[in-house]
C-alpha positions, 0 to 999 in steps of 0.5 A: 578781902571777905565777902560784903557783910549782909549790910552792905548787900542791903545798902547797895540794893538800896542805892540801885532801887534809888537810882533805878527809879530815878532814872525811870521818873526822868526818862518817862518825864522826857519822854512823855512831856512832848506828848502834852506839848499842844495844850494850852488853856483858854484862861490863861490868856486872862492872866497874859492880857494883863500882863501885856497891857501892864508891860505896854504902859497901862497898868495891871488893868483889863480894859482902859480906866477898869481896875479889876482884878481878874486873876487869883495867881499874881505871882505867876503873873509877875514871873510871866510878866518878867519874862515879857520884859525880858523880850519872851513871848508872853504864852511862852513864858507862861509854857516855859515856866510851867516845864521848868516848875515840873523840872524843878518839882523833880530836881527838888524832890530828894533833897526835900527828904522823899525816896525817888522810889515814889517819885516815877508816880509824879513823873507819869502824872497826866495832871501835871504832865498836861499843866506843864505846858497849859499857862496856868500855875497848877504845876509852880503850886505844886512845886512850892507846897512840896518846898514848903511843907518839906521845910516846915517837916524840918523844923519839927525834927529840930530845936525851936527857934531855928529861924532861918529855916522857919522864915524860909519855910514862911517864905515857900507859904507865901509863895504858894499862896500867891500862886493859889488860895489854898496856900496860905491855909495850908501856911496857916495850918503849919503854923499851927502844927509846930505851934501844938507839937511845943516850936512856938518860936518856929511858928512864929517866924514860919508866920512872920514869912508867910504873911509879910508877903501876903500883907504886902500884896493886900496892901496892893491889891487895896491900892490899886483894886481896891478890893479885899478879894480877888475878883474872879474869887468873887465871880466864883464864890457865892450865888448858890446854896451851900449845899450846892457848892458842897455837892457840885465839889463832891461830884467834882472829886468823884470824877476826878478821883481815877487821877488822884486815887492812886496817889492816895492808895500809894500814900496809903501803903506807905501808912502800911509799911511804916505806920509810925506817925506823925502824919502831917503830910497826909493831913496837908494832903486832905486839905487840898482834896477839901479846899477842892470839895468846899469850891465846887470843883473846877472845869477845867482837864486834868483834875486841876483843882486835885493834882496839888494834893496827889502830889502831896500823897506821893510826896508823904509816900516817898518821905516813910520810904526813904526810910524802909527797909531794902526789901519793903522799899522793894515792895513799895517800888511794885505797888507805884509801879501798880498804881502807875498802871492803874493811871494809864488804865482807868485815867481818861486821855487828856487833851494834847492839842490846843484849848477849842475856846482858845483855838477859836477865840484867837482866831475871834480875836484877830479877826475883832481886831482888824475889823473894828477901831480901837476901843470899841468895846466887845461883851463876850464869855470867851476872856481869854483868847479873844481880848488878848488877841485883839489888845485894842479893843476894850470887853466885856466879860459876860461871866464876871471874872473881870467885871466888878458888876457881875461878880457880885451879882447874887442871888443869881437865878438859875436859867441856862446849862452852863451854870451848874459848872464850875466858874460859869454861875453868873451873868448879868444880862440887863447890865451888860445892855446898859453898857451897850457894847459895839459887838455881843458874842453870845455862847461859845468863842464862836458864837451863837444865834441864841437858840436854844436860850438856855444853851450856853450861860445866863447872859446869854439867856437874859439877852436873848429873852430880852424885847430890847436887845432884839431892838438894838442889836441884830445878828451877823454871819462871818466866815474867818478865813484866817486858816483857809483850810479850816474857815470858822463861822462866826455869829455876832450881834451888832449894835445897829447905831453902833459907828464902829460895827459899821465896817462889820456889818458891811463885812458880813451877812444877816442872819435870822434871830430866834423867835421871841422867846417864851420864858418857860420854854426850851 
């Protein structure tokens, strides 16, 4: 038997640098997803109060009789939902699907055409490491994009017309798409990228699956909401210049870019060692980073408004190097080993332990909820933690998300800190003392006396500065001893004719207002 040819030397060398950095993106997965295992985000408790009043009889509503649509993720919803109903606790279902779309997102990843050599880049990913377990769908996004835009890749390497594939890779759009906005521009996009390269009929049908279930869910959403739009889309959209929200998206990417950066640089040595075309991946990439610049950015850890499109960069990375040659796909292993470097050096740490909004809202929550009767109504900005955990009571959500009147506000003046981040714009002050809740939470999940009036978010400001709110309402302190090892103090404002606060007042201890506030002071 003669020695192996050079053919098989280089085969065999490439069959261990495949299985090498398999191995790697699953062990570090395992043994870096635990680290993570504490987060969970305030926000995602919108999306699980929903969800627990729909499965409790109530319709998919925020508050009894309020059909607004806070959320911009209803399949995500839906497959929390389904969980719920299965008998799973709602915030571990939301938990256990994102840990399931990171596995899947790793599970798809060869056979949706990209070489294991990119994929350690997206098993180490802070981003997605950290949303795994946050409750919200950044992670589920993520795996359906790389399905779709793997598929629609196929069609354009087949003749027109392969139909089941196209309706398919439609299918994989639509999903994405009702998990987050961007999805069905980038369905759109690739439909117009097999319409240009001659696959009309691919297009098509591409089409034909990405829209039926998105006509469907408008049809619903018209229905039921009654809205063309999502609301908490309209609580984030409008109220600022252009130019602003353009700014405000350009800061957000710089901050952000130490955890996308490398995922370009990869994607870009990729470009390197196999620059033949088409780079259609890399475009669905820069889309997202847009998409991304064009909404003002996001608030939220992680870069999670970017992380979409890392994972697009080192999806079309490891596409061109499933096809180099052993010894540039050598080369390309050393340079993600760099960039895998560079994101343990220059990334800042993300936080590992539970949402603070989220760890003092429930806490709020539970405590509102054992304190006052049902339907006694709360304004707060904390709409997450606090109405789900309190499911009784009805809310205000003083930032708009969930309240049709706020999220249409515009022009909004700009008064308090908060403003200029992104999802906290807007506010409505007068509107919310015209709805004369039982209990105002001003600020943090936690509350404050409101000074300094421009601390937290226009609301705030409104009230605070407003002579007739100081006539009705008037503050409270509380001490939550639910964690007696950690007791919260809690400020809230009581109606004074309010029936319901009543047991409350009895519960706590007066505290001073502010001074009647000078609109041009601090």
């Amino acid at each position: 038997m003669g020695a192996p040819t050079l053919a098989a030397r280089c085969s065999a060398a490439d069959r261990g640098l495949e299985v090498s950095a398999a191995l790697l993106a699953v062990a570090t997965a395992l043994a870096l997803l635990p680290e993570y295992s504490g987060f969970f985000h305030d926000d995602a408790y919108i999306s699980l109060r929903y969800a627990a009043r729909w499965l409790a009889g109530r319709g998919l509503t925020w508050n009894d009789g309020e059909f607004v649509e806070g959320f911009t993720h209803p399949l995500w919803l839906f497959q929390v939902a389904g969980l719920g109903a299965a008998g799973v606790e709602l915030r571990t279902a939301a938990r256990g699907l994102g840990v399931a779309s990171f596995a899947a997102l790793l599970a798809v990843w060869r056979p949706a055409g990209a070489s294991w050599v990119a994929a350690p880049l997206v098993a180490m990913s802070p981003p997605l490491l950290l949303w795994a377990w946050g409750g919200l769908e950044t992670v589920s996004f993520c795996l359906w994009l790389v399905i779709a835009v793997a598929m629609s890749e196929r069609l354009h390497a087949r003749p027109d017309g392969a139909g089941r594939i196209a309706y398919l890779a439609g299918l994989a759009f639509a999903a994405a798409a009702l998990l987050r906005p961007e999805g069905l521009a980038l369905g759109l996009l690739a439909t117009g990228l097999l319409a240009l390269g001659g696959r009309g009929r691919s297009a098509r049908t591409v089409l034909l699956g990405l829209l039926a279930p998105c006509a469907l869910y408008l049809a619903f959403r018209l229905a039921w909401f009654g809205e063309l739009l999502p609301n908490s889309a309209q609580a984030k959209l409008g109220g600022l210049p252009p130019l602003d929200t353009l700014r405000l998206g350009t800061a957000y990417l710089v901050e952000t870019s130490s955890f996308w950066t490398p995922a370009l640089g990869i994607a870009g040595v990729a470009v390197l060692l196999r620059p033949r075309g088409p780079y259609r991946l890399e475009l669905f990439a820069f889309t997202l980073l847009g998409a991304a610049c064009l909404s003002g950015g996001d608030h939220m850890p992680g870069a999670r408004f970017a992380a979409p499109a890392a994972v697009l960069f080192v999806f079309a990375a490891g596409c061109r190097m499933l096809r180099l040659t052993p010894r540039r796909k050598f080369v390309a292993f050393a340079c993600v080993l760099a960039a895998i470097g560079a994101l343990a050096a220059f990334t800042p740490r993300l936080p590992t332990v539970l949402d603070p909004a989220a760890r003092a809202g429930a806490r709020v929550g539970r405590f509102l909820a054992d304190a006052l009767p049902p339907g006694t109504l709360v304004a707060t900005a904390t709409a997450g933690s606090t109405p789900y955990y309190a499911p009784e009571l009805s809310f205000v959500d003083t930032l708009g998300l969930n309240d049709r009147r706020i999220a249409r506000r515009d022009p909004v003046p700009m008064e308090a800190r908060w403003q200029r981040v992104p999802g906290h714009l807007k506010g409505d002050g007068p509107y919310v003392l015209e709805r004369a809740p039982d209990v105002v939470i001003l600020g943090p999940a936690q509350g404050y006396i409101g000074k300094p009036a421009r601390g937290w978010f226009l609301t705030d400001f409104e009230l605070v500065t407003n002579p007739t709110f100081h006539a009705r309402y008037a503050p409270y302190n509380f001490t939550v001893r639910d964690v007696p090892e950690s007791p919260l103090d809690l400020v809230l404002y009581l109606r004074q004719d309010s029936p319901a606060a009543r047991n409350l007042i009895r519960l706590g201890t007066p505290a001073v207002p502010p001074r009647t506030y000078v609109p041009n002071g601090p």
